[in-house]
C-alpha positions as CSV (number, residue, x, y, z in Angstrom):
1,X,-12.4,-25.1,-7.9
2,X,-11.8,-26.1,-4.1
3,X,-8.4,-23.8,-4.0
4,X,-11.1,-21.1,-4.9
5,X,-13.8,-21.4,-2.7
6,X,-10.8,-22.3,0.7
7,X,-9.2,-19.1,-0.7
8,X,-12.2,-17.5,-0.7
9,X,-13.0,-18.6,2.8
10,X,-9.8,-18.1,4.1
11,X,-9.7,-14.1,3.2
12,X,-12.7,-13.7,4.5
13,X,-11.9,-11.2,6.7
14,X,-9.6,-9.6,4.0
15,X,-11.9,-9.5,0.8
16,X,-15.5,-7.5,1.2
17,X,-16.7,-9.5,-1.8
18,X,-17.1,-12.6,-3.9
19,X,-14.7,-13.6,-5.9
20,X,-15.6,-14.4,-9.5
21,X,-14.3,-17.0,-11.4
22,X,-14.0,-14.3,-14.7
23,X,-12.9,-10.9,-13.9
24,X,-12.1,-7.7,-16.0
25,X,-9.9,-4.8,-15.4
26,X,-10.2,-1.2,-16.4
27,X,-6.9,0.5,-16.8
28,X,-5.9,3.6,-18.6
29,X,-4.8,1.6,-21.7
30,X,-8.4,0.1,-22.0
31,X,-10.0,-3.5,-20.6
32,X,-8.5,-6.5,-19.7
33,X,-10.3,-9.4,-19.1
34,X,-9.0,-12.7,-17.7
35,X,-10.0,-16.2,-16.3
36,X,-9.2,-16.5,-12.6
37,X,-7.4,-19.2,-11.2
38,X,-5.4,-18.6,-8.3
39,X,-6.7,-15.9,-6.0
40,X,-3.3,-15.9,-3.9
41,X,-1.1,-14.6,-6.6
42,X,-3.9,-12.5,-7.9
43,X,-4.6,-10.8,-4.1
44,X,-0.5,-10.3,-4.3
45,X,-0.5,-8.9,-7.9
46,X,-3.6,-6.3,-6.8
47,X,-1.2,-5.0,-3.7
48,X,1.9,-4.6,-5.9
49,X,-0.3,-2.5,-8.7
50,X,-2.7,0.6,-6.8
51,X,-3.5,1.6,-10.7
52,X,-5.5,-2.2,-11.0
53,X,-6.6,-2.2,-7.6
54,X,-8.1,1.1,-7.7
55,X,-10.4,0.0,-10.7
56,X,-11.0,-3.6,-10.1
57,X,-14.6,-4.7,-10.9
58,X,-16.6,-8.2,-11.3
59,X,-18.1,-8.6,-14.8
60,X,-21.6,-7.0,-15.0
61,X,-21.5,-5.1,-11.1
62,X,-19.7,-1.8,-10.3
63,X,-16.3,-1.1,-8.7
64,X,-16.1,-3.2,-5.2
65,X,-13.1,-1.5,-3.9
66,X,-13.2,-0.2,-1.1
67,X,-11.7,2.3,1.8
68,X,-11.8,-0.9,4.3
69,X,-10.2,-2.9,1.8
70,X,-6.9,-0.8,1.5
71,X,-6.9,-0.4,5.3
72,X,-6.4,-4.1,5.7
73,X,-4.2,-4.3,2.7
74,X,-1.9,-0.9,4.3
75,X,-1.5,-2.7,7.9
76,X,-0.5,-6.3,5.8
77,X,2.4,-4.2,4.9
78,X,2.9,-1.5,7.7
79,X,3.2,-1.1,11.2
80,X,0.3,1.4,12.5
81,X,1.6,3.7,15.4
82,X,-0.9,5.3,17.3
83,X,-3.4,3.0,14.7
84,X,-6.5,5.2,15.4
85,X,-4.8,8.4,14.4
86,X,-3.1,7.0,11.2
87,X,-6.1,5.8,10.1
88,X,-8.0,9.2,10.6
89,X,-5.4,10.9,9.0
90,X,-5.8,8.7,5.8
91,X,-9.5,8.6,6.0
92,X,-9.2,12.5,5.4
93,X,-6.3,12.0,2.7
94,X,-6.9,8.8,0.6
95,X,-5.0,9.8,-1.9
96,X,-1.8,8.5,0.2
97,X,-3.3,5.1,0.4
98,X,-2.3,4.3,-3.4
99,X,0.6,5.4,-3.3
100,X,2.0,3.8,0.2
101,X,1.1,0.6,-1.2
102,X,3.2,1.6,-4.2
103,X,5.7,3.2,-1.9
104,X,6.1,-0.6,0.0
105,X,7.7,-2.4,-3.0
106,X,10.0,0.5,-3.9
107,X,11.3,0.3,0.4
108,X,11.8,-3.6,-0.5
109,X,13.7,-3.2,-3.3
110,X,16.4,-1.1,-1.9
111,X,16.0,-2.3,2.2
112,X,15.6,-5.9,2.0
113,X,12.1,-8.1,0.6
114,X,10.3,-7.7,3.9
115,X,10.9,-4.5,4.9
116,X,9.7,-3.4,8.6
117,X,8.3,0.0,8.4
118,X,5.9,2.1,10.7
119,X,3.2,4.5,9.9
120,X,3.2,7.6,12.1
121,X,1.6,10.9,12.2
122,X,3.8,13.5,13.5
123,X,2.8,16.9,14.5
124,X,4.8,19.8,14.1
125,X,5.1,21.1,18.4
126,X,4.9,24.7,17.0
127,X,2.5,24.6,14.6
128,X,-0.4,22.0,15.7
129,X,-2.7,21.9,12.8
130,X,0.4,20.8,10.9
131,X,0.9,16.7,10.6
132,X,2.1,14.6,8.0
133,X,3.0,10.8,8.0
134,X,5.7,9.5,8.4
135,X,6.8,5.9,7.0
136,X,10.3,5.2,9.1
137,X,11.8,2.2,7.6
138,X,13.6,-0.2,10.5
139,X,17.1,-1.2,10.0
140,X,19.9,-3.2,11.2
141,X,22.1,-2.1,8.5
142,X,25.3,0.1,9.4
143,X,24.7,3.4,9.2
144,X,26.8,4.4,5.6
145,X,24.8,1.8,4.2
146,X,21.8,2.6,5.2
147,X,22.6,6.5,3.7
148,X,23.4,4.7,0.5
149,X,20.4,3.1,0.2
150,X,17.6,5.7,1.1
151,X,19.8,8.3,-1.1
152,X,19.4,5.5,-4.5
153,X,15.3,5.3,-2.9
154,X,15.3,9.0,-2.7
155,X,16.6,9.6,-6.9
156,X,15.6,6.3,-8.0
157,X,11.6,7.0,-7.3
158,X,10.7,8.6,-4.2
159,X,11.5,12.1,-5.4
160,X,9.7,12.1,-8.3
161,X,7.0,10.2,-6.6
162,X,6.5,12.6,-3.8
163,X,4.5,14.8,-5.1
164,X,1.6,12.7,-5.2
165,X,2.3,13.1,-1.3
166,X,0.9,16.7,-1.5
167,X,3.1,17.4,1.3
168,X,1.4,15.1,3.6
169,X,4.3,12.2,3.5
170,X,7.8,12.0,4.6
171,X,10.0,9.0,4.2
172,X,12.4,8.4,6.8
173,X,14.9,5.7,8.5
174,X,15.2,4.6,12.0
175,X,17.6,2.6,13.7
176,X,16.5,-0.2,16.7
């Protein structure tokens, strides 16, 4: 298993454990257990799905996910403005991380595979105490278009995803 163990060195920095060579998954439909061969499209399938992610565990040890984990995972995808602050902000809500991640490949699908998008926490000038983040998608795209597109986003998932937001994330374009 060399592509294992150069994977395994290679994400170092990426993955706070070892990677098992058998590995089972707890999901709300029960346990799924698999042989693990390529790491890569494994890492790839655990960003596109928070649900397996959240409850990933090596056979006979408990959950290994982690806070740190998701951080790295969030600024693979996103663009951290004013990175210190963001982060504080989710360390007090982590409930937004799943759903960011989710929130990623829904962006892609309507503005373009690799998407450019910025995480910022924005603070209401009259009312201090009250921030959310905001995700502001980058775009070249004229204008119409653009409306178009984060209109189909907004009916298509984001409104009935939102309330997993609990008011704490807004979804916004910006142009260059």
């Amino acid at each position: 298993m060399p592509y294992l163990a150069n994977f395994q060195e290679s994400a170092r920095p990426f993955i706070p454990f070892h990677l098992p060579e058998q590995a089972q998954w707890r999901l709300e439909s029960g346990m799924v257990r698999t042989d693990v061969m390529n790491w890569l499209d494994l890492s790839v399938a655990v960003l596109e799905s928070p649900e397996v992610m959240r409850f990933w565990q090596e056979i006979g040890t408990s959950i290994v996910r982690t806070l740190e984990f998701e951080i790295r995972s969030l600024e693979q995808l996103y663009t951290l403005r004013r990175h210190a602050e963001v982060l504080r902000f989710l360390e007090r809500r982590p409930f937004l991380i799943p759903l960011l991640l989710e929130a990623y490949s829904n962006i892609a699908n309507y503005f373009g595979p690799y998407p450019q998008v910025f995480l910022e926490v924005v603070t209401d000038p009259e009312a201090p105490d009250d921030q959310e983040l905001v995700a502001f998608i980058r775009t070249n795209l004229p204008p119409d278009e653009v409306l178009d597109r984060l209109e189909r986003f907004d009916e298509d998932w984001w409104l009935e995803a939102s309330h997993k937001a609990q008011g704490n994330l807004c979804i916004h374009v910006e142009f260059p």
